[in-house]
DSSP file (Angstrom, degrees, kcal/mol; ACC not computed):
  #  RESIDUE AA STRUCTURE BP1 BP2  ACC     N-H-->O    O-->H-N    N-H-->O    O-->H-N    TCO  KAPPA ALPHA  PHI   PSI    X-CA   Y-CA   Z-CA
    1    1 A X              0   0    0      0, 0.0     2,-0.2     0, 0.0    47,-0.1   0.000 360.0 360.0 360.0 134.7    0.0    0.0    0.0
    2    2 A X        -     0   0    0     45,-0.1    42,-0.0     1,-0.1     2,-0.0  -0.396 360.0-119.3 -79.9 146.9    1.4    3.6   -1.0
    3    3 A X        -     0   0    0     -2,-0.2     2,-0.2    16,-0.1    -1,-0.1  -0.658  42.2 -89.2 -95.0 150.1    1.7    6.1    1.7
    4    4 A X        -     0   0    0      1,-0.1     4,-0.1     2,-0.1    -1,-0.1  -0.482  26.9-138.0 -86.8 157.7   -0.5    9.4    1.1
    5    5 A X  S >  S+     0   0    0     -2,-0.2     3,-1.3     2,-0.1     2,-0.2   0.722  73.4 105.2 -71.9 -20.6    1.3   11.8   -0.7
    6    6 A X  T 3  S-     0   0    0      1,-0.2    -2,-0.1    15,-0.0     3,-0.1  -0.350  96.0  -5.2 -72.8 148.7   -0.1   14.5    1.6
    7    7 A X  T 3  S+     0   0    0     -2,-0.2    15,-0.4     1,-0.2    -1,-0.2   0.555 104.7 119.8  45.8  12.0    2.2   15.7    4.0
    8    8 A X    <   -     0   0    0     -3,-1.3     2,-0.3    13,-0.2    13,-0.2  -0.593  48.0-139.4 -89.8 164.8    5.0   13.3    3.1
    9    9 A X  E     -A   20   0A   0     11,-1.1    11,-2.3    -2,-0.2     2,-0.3  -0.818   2.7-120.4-122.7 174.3    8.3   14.1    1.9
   10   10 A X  E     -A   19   0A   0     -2,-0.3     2,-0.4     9,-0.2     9,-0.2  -0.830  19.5-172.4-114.6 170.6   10.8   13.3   -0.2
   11   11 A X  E     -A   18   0A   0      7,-1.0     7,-2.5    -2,-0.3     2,-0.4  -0.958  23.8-146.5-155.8 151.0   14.5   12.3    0.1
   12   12 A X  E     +A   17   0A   0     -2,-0.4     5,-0.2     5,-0.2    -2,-0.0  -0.905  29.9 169.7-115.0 129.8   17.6   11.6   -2.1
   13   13 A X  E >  S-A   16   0A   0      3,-2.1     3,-0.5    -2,-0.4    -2,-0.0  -0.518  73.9 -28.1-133.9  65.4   19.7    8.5   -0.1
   14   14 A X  T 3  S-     0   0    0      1,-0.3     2,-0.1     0, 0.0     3,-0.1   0.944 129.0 -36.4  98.0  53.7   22.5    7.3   -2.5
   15   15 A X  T 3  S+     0   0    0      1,-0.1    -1,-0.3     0, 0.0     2,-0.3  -0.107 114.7 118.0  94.7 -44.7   21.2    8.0   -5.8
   16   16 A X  E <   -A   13   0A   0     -3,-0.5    -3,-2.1    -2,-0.1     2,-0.2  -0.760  60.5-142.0 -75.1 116.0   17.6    7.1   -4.8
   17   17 A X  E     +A   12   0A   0     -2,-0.3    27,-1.0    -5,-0.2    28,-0.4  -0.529  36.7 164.5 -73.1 120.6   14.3    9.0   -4.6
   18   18 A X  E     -A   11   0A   0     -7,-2.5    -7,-1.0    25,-0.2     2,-0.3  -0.633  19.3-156.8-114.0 174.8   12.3    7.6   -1.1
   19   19 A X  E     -A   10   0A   0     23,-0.4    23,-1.6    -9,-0.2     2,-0.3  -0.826  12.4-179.7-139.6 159.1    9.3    9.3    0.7
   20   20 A X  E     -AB   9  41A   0    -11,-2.3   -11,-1.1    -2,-0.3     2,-0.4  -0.980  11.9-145.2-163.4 134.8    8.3    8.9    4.3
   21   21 A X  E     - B   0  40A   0     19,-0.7    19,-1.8    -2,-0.3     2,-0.2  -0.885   8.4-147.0 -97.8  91.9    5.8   10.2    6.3
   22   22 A X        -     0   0    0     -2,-0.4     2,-0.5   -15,-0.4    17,-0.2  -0.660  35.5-118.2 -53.8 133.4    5.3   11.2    9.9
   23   23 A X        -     0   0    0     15,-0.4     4,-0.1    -2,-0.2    15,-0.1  -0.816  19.7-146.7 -75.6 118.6    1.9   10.5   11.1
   24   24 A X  S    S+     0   0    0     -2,-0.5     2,-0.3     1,-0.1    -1,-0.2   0.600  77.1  40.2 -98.7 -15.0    0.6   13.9   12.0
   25   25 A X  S    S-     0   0    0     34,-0.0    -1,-0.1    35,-0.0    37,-0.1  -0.984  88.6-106.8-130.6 142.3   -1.6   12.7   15.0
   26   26 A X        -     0   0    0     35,-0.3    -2,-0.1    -2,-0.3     3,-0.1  -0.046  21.1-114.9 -77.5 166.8   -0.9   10.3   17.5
   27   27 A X     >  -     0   0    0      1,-0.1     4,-1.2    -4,-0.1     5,-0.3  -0.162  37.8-108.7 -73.5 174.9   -2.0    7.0   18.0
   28   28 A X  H  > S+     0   0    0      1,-0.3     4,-1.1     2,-0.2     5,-0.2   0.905 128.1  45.7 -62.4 -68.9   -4.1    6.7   21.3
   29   29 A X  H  >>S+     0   0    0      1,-0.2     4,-2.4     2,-0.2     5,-1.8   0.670 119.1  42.3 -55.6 -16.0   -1.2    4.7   22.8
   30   30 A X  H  45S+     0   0    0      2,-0.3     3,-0.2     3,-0.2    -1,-0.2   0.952 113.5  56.7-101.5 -61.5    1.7    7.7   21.3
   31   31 A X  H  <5S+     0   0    0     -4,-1.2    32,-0.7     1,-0.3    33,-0.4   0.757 113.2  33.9 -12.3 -84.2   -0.9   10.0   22.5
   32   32 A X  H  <5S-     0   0    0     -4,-1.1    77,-0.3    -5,-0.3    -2,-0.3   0.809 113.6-121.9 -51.6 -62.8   -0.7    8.4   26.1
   33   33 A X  T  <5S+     0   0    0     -4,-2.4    75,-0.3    -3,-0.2    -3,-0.2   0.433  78.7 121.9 105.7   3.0    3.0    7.9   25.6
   34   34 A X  S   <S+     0   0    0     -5,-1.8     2,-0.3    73,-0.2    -4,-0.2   0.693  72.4  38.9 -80.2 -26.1    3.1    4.4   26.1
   35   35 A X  S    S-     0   0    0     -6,-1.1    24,-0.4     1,-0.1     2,-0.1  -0.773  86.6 -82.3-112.4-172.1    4.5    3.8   22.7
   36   36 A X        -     0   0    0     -2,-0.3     2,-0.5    19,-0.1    22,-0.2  -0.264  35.0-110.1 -74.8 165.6    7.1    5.2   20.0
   37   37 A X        -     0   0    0     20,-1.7    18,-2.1    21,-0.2    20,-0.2  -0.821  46.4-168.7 -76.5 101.5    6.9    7.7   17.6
   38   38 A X  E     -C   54   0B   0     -2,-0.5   -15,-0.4    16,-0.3     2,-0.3  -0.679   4.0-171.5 -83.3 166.1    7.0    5.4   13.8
   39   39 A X  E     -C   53   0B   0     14,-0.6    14,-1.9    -2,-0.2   -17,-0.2  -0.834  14.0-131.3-153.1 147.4    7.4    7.0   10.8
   40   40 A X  E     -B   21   0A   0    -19,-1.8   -19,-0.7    -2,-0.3     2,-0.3  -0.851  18.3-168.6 -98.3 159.1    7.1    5.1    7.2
   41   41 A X  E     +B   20   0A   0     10,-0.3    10,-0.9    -2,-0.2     2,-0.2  -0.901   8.2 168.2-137.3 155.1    9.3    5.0    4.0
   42   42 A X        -     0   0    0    -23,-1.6     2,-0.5    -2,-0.3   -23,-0.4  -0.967  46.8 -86.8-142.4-165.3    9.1    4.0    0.6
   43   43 A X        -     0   0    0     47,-0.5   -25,-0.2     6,-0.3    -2,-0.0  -0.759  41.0-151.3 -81.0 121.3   10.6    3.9   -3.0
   44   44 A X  S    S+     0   0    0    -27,-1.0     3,-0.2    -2,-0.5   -26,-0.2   0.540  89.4  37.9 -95.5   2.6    9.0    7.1   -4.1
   45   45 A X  S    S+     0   0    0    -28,-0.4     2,-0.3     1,-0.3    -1,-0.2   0.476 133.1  20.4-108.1  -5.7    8.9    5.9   -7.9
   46   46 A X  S    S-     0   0    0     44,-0.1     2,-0.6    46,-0.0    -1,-0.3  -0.859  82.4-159.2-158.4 118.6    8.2    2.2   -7.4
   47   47 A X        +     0   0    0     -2,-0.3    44,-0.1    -3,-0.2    46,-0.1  -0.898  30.2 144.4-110.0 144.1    6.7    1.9   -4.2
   48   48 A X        +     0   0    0     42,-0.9    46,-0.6    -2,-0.6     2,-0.5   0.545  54.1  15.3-127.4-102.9    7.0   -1.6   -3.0
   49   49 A X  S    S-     0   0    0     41,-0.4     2,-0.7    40,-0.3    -1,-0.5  -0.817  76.3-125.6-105.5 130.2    7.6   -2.8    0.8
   50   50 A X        -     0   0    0     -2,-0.5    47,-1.7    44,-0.3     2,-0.6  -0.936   8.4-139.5 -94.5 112.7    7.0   -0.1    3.4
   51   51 A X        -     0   0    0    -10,-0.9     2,-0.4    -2,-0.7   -10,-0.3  -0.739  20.3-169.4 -17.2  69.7    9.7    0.6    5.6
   52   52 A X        -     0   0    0     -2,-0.6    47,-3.9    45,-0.3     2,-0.6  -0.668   8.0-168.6-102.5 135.1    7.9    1.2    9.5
   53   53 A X  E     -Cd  39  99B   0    -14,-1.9     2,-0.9    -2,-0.4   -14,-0.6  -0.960   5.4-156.3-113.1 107.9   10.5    2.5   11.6
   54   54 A X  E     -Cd  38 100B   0     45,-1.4    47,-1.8    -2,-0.6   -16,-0.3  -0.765  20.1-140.4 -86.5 108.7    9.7    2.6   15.4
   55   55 A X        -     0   0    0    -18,-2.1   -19,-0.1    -2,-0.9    47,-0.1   0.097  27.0-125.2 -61.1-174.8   11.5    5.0   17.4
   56   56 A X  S    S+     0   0    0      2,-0.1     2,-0.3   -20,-0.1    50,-0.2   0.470  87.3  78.3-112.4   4.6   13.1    5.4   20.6
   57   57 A X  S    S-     0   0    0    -20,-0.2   -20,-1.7     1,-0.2    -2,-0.1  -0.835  80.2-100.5-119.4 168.7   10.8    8.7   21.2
   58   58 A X        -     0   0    0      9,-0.3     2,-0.3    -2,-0.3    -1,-0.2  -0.025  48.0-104.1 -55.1 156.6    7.5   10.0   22.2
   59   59 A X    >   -     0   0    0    -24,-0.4     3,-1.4   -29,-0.2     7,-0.2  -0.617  37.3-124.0 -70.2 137.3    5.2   11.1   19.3
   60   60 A X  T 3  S+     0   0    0     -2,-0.3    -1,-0.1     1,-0.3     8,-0.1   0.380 106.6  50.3 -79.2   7.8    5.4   15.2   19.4
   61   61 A X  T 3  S+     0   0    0      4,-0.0   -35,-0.3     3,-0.0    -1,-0.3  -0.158  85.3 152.0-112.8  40.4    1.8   16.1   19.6
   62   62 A X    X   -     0   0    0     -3,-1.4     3,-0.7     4,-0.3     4,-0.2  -0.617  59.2-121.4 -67.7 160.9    1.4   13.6   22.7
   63   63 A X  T 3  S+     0   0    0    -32,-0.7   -31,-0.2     1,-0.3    -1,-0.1   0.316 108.2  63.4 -83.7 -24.5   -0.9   14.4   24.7
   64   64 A X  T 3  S-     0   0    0    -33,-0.4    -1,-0.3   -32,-0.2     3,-0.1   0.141  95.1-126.0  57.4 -49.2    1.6   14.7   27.8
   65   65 A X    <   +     0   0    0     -3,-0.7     2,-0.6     1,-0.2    -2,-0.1   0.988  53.0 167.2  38.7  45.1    3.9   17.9   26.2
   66   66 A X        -     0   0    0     -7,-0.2    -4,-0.3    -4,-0.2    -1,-0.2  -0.856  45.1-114.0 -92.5 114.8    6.5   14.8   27.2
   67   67 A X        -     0   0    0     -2,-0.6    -9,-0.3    -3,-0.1     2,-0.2   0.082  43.7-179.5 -59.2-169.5    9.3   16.7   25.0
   68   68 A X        -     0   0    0    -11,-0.1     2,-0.3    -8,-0.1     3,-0.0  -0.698  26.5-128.4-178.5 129.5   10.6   15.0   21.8
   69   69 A X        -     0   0    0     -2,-0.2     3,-0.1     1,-0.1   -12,-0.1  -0.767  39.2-100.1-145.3 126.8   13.1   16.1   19.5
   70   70 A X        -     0   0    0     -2,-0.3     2,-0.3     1,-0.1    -1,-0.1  -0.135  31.9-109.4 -76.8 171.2   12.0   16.1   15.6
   71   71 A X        -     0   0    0      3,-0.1     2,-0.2    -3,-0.0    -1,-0.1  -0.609  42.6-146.9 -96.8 149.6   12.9   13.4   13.3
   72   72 A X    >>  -     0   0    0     -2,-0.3     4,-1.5     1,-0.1     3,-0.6  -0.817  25.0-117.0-123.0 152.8   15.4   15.0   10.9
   73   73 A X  H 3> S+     0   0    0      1,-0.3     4,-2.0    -2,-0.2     5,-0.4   0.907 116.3  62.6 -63.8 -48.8   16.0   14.3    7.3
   74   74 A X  H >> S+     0   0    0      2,-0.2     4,-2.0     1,-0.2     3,-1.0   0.822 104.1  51.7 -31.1 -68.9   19.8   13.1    8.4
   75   75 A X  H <> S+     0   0    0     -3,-0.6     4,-2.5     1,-0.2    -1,-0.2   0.772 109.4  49.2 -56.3 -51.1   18.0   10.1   10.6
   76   76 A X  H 3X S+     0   0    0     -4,-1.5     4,-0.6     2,-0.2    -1,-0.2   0.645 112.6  44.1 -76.3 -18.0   15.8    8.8    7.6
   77   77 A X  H <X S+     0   0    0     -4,-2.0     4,-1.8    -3,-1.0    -2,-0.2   0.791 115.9  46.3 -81.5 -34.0   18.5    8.7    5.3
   78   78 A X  H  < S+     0   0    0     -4,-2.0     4,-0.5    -5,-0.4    -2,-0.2   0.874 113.8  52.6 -79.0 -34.0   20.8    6.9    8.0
   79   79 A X  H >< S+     0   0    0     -4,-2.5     3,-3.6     2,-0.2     4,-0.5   0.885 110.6  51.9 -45.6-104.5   17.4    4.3    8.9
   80   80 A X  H 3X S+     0   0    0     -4,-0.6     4,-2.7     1,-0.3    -2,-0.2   0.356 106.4  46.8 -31.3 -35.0   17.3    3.5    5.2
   81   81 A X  H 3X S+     0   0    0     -4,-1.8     4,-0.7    -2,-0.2    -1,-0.3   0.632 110.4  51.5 -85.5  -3.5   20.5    2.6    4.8
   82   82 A X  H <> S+     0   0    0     -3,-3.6     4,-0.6    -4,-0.5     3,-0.3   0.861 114.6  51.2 -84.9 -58.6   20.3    0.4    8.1
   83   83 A X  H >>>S+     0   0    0     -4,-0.5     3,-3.0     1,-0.2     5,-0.8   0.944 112.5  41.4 -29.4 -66.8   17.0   -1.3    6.3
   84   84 A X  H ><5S+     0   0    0     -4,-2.7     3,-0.8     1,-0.3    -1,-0.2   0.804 108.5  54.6 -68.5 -28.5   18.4   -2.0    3.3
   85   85 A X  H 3<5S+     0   0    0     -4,-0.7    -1,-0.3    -3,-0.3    -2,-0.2   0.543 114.6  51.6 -75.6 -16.9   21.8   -3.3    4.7
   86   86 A X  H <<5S-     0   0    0     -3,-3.0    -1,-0.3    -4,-0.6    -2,-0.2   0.491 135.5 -85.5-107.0   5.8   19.2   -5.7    6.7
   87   87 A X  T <<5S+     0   0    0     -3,-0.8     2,-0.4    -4,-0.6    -3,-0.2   0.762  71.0 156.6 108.1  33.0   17.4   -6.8    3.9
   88   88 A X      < -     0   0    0     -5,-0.8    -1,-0.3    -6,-0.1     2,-0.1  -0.837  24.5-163.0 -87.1 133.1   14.5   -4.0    3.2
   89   89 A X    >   -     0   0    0     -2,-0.4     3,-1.8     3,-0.3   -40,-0.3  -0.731   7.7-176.1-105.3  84.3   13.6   -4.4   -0.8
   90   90 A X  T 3  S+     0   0    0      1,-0.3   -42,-0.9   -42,-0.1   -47,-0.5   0.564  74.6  53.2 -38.1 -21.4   11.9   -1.3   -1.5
   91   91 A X  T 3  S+     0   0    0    -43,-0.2     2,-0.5   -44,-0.1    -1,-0.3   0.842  94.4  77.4 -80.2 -45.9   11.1   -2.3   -4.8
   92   92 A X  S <  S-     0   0    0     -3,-1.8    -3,-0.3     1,-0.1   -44,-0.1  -0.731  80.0-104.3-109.5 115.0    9.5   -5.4   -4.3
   93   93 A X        +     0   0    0     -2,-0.5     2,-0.5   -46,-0.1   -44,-0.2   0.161  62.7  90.3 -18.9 113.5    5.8   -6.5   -3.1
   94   94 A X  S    S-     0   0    0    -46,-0.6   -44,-0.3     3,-0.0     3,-0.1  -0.990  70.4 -35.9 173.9-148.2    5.2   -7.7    0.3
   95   95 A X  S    S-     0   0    0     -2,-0.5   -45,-0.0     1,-0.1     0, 0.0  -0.556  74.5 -77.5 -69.7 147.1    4.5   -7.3    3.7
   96   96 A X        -     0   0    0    -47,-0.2     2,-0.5     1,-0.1   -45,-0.2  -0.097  38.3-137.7   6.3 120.1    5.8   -4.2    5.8
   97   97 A X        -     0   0    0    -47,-1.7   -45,-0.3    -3,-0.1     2,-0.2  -0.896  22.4-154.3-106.3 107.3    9.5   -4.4    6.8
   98   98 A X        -     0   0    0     -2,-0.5     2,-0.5   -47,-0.2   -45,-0.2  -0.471   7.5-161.0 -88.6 135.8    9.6   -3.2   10.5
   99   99 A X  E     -d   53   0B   0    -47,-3.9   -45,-1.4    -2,-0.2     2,-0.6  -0.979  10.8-148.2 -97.8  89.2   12.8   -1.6   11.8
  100  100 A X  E     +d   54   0B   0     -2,-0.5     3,-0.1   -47,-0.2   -45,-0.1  -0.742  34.0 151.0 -81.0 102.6   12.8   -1.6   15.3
  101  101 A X        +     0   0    0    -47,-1.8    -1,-0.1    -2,-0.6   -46,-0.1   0.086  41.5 108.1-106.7  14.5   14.9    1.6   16.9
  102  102 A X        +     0   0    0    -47,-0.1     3,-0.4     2,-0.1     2,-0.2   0.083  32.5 131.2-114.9  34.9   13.3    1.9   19.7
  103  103 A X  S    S+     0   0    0      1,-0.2    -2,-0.0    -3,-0.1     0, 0.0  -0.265  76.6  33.5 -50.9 119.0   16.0    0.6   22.4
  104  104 A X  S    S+     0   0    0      1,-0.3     2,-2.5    -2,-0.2    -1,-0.2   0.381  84.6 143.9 109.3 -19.4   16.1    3.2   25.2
  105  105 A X        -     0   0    0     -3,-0.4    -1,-0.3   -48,-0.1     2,-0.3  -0.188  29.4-167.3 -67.2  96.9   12.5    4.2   25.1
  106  106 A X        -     0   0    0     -2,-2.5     2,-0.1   -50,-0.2   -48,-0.1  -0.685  20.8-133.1 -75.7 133.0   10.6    5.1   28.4
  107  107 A X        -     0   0    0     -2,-0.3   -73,-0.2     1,-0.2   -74,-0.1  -0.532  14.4-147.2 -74.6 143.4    6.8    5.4   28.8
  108  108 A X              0   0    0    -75,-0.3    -1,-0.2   -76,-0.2   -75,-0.1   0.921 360.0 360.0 -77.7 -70.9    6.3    8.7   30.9
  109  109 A X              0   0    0    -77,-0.3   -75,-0.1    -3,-0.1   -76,-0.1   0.605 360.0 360.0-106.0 360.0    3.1    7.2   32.6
């Protein structure tokens, strides 16, 4: 499934056009603060396997104003290249390939 094109961006990683997508409101639980902040990627001219990246921080509109420090284009090129070096094919049909970054992450409540 293609991520919507609204509010996503795009990004140049090593020759290669991605876009990826912050979810612009949290989920109840990112809300709450009980999970990470994820983000999605894909091949932004043959979108394929979605990338889902879980972080190690709160979502910034939790619900909480439990701070969070935005995800920067520098962090989504350096995730992509961690994917692919573990075996994300961006090109190629299938299930979500989940990245788990989210070592170090505390729930506030």
């Amino acid at each position: 499934m293609a991520l919507v094109k609204k509010g996503s961006r795009l990004i140049n990683v090593d020759d290669t056009t991605y876009r990826w997508r912050l979810r612009g409101r949290p989920t109840y639980d990112q809300g709450l603060v009980h999970s990470p902040l994820t983000y999605a990627v894909e091949h932004a001219d043959n979108p394929g396997t979605t990338l889902v990246i879980t972080t190690n921080q709160p979502h910034p509109s939790n619900w909480f104003g439990t701070p969070s420090s935005p995800v920067l284009p520098s962090q989504v090129a350096d995730t992509i290249r961690t994917a692919l070096t573990q075996g994300w094919r961006p090109e190629s049909p299938g299930s979500p390939f989940h990245l788990d970054q989210s070592t170090g992450f505390v729930s506030s409540h």
